[in-house]
C-alpha positions as CSV (number, residue, x, y, z in Angstrom):
1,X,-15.9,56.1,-11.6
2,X,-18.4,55.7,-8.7
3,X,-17.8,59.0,-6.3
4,X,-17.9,57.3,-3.0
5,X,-21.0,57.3,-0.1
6,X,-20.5,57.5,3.1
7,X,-24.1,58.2,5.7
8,X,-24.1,58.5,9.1
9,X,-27.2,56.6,10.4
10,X,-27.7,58.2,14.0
11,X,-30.7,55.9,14.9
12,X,-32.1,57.1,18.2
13,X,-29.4,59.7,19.0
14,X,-28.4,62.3,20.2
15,X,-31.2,62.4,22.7
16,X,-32.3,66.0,22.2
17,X,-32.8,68.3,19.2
18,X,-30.0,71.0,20.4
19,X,-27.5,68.0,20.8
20,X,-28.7,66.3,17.1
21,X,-27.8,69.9,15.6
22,X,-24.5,70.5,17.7
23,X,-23.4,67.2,16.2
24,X,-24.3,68.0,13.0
25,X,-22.5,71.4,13.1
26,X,-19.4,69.7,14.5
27,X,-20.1,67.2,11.1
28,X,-19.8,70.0,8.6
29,X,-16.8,71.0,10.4
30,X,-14.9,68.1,10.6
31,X,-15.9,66.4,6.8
32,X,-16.4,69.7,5.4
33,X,-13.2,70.0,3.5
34,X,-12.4,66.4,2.4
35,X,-13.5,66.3,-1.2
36,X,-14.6,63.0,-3.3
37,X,-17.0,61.9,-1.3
38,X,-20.9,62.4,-0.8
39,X,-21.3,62.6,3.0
40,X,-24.8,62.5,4.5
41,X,-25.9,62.2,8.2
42,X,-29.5,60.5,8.7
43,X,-31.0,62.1,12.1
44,X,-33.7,61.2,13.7
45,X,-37.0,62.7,12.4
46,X,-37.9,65.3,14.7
47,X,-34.2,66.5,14.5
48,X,-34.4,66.4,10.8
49,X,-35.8,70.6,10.5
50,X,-33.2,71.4,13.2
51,X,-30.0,69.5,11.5
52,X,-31.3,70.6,7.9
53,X,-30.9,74.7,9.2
54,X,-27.1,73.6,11.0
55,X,-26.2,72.5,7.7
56,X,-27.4,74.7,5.4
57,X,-24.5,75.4,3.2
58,X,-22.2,73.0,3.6
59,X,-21.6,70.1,1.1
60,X,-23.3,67.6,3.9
61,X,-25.8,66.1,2.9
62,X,-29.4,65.1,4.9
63,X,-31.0,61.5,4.8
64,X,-34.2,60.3,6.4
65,X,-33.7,57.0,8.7
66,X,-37.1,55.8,7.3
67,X,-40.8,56.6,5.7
68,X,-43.9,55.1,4.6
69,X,-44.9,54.1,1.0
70,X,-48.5,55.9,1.1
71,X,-48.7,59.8,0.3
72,X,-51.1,60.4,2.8
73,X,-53.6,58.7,5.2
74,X,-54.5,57.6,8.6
75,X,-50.9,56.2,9.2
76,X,-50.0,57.4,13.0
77,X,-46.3,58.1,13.3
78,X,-45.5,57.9,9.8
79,X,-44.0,60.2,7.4
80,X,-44.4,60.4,3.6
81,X,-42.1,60.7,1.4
82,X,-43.5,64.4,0.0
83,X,-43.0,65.7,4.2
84,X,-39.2,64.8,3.8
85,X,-38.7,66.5,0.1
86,X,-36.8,69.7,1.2
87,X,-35.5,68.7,4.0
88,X,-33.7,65.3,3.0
89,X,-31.9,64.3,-0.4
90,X,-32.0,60.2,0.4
91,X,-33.8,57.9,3.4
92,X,-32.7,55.0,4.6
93,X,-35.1,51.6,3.8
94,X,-35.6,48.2,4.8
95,X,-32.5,48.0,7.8
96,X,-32.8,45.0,9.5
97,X,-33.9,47.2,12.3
98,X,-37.1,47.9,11.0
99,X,-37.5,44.3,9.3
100,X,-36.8,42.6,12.9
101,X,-38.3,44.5,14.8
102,X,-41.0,46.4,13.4
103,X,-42.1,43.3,11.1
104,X,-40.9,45.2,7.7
105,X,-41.7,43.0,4.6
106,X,-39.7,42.8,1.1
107,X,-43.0,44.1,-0.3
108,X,-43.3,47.1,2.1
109,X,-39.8,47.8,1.4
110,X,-40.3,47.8,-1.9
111,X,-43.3,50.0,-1.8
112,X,-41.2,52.5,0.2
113,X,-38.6,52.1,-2.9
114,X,-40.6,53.1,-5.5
115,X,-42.5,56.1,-3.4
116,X,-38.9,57.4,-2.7
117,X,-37.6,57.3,-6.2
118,X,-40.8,59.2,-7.5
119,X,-40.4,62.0,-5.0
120,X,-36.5,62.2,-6.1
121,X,-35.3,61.2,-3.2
122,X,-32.5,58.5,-3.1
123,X,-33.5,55.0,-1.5
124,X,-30.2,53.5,0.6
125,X,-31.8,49.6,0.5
126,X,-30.7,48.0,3.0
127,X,-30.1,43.9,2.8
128,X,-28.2,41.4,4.4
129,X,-27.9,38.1,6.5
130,X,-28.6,36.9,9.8
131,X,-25.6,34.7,11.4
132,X,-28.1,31.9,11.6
133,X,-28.8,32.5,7.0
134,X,-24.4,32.9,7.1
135,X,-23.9,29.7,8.9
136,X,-26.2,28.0,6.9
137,X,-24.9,28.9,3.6
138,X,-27.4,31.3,2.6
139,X,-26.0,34.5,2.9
140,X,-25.7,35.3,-0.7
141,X,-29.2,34.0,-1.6
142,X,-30.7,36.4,1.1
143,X,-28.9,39.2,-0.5
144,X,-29.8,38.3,-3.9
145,X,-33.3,37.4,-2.9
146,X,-34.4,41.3,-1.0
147,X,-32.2,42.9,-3.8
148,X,-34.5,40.9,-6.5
149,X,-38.0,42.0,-4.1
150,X,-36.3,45.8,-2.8
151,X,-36.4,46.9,-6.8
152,X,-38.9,45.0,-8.2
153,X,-40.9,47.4,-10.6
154,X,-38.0,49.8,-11.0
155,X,-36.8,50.6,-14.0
156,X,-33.3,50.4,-15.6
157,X,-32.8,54.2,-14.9
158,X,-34.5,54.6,-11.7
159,X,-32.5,51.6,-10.5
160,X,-28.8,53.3,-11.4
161,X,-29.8,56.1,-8.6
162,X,-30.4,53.4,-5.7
163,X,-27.4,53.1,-3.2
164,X,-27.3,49.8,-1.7
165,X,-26.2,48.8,1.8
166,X,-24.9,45.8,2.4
167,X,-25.3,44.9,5.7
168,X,-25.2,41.6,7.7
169,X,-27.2,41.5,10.6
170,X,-24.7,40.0,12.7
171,X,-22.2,42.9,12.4
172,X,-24.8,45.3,13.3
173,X,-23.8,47.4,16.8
174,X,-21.8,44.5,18.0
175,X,-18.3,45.4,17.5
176,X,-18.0,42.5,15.3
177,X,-17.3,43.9,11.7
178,X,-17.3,41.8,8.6
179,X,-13.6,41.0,7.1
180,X,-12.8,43.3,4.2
181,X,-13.1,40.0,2.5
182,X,-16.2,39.0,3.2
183,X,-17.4,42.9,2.3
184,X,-15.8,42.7,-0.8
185,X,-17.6,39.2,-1.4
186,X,-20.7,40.1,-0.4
187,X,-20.8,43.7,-1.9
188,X,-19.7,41.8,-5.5
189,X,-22.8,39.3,-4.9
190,X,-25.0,42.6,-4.6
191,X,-23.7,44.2,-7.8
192,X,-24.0,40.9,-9.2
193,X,-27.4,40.7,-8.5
194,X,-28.2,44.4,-9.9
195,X,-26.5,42.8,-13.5
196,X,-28.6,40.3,-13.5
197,X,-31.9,42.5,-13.2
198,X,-30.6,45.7,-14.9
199,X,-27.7,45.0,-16.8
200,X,-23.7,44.9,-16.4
201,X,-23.9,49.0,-17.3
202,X,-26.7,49.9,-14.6
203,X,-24.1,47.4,-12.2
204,X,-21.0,49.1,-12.7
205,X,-22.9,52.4,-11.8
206,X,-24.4,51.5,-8.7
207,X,-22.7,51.8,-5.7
208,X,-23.0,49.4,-2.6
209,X,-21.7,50.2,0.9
210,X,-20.9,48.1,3.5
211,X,-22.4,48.8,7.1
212,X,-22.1,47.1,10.5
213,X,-19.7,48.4,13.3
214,X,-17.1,50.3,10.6
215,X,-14.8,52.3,12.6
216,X,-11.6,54.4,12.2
217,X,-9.4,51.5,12.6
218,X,-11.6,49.2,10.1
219,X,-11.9,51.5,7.6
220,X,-9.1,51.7,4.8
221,X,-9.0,48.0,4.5
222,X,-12.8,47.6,3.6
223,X,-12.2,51.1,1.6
224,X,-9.6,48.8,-0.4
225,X,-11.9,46.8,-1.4
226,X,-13.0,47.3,-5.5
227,X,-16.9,46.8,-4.8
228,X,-17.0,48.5,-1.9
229,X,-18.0,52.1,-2.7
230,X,-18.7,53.6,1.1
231,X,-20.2,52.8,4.4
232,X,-23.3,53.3,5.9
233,X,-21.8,54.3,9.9
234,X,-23.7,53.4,12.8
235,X,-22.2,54.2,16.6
236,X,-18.8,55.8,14.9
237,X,-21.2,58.4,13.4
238,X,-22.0,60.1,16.6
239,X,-18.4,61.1,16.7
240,X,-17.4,64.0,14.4
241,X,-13.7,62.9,14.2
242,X,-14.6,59.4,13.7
243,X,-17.3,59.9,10.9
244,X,-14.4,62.0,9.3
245,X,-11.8,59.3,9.4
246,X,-14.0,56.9,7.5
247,X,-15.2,59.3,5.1
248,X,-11.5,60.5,4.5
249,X,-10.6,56.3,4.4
250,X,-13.2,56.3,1.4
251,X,-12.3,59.5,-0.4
252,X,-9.2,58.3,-0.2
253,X,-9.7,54.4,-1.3
């Protein structure tokens, strides 16, 4: 049975260090006692120290929201994957954030992949469709095509320990989720795609989330769905009492 996944991904918030940890402490608090669920908040990277002390102890988890693929170098701004060991169990790769607007290839996501997984941290690949892909038809060839490029060179084993986020771009910080149907469409696509490169075992293992503008009231219906194993939360995140309605919708499930 897949345990479920739900990640807070705080982008560029809360705007100062003392507010990132407040809001971590008031995380613990609020998720800290619902149980069958792995709960993990992704702050951003110069709160990552400060959030990592506030929850020290308690069963929530730390993610990184991104790092590079190279273990060292002359890479301003960067981090690698061996600066975030300690402090993070999982980072965040390839959301459409970084692929629009930061010009994020399949190949450096993939590069980013296979660093993460040999420093033991857990890679949440993120893919998914623009509106323009969806209306075209293509939605579930751009999923299966980033899935097929995102784990290229991983092995069977490796590949088991990858969380995937499906996320269309479309439903990203506009209020406009995707159905529980087309979540539970999409998310089977996804695990259908990590059959056909790993095996129907490796698939059944692997969970895929669904992200874009989940919310308490959206929740338990995209929880309901079978291939849907938790959420990666954007804006609802920054809310304590929010983030723990949807993780207790997925614990639930």
């Amino acid at each position: 049975m897949r345990i479920p996944f739900v990640a807070g991904n705080w982008k560029m918030n809360p705007p100062t260090i003392a507010e990132a940890a407040a809001l971590a402490s008031d995380t613990a608090s609020a998720v800290g006692g619902i149980a069958g669920a792995t709960r993990v908040v992704c702050p951003p990277s110069a709160a990552l120290q400060a959030v990592a002390r506030a929850l020290e102890g308690s069963p929530v988890e730390v993610g990184a929201q991104n790092m590079h693929h190279e273990a060292k170098g002359a890479f301003t701004g960067e981090l690698a994957a061996s600066m975030l060991t300690g402090l993070c169990s999982c980072v965040i790769l390839g959301h459409s954030e970084r692929r629009q607007l930061f010009g994020e290839t399949d190949d450096f996501v993939n590069a980013k992949v296979r660093a993460a997984l040999a420093a033991g941290l857990t890679p949440i690949l993120c893919v998914g469709e623009t509106l323009d892909e969806r209306d075209a038809g293509g939605a579930e060839e751009v999923v299966r095509r980033r899935l097929a490029a995102g784990l290229d060179g991983v092995g069977t084993g490796d590949a088991v320990g990858v969380v995937i986020a499906y996320e269309p771009v479309w439903a990203i910080g506009t209020g406009r989720a995707a159905t529980p149907e087309i979540a539970q469409e999409m998310a089977a696509v996804a695990r259908g795609q990590v059959a056909a490169l790993f095996g129907s075992a490796a698939a059944d293992e692997v969970r895929v989330l669904y992200g874009g503008s989940v919310s308490p009231g959206n929740a338990a219906s995209i929880a309901a769905q079978p291939d849907v194993d938790g959420a990666l939360v954007g804006g609802a995140s920054l809310a304590a009492g929010d983030f723990a309605a949807i993780t207790q919708a997925f614990a639930s499930a």
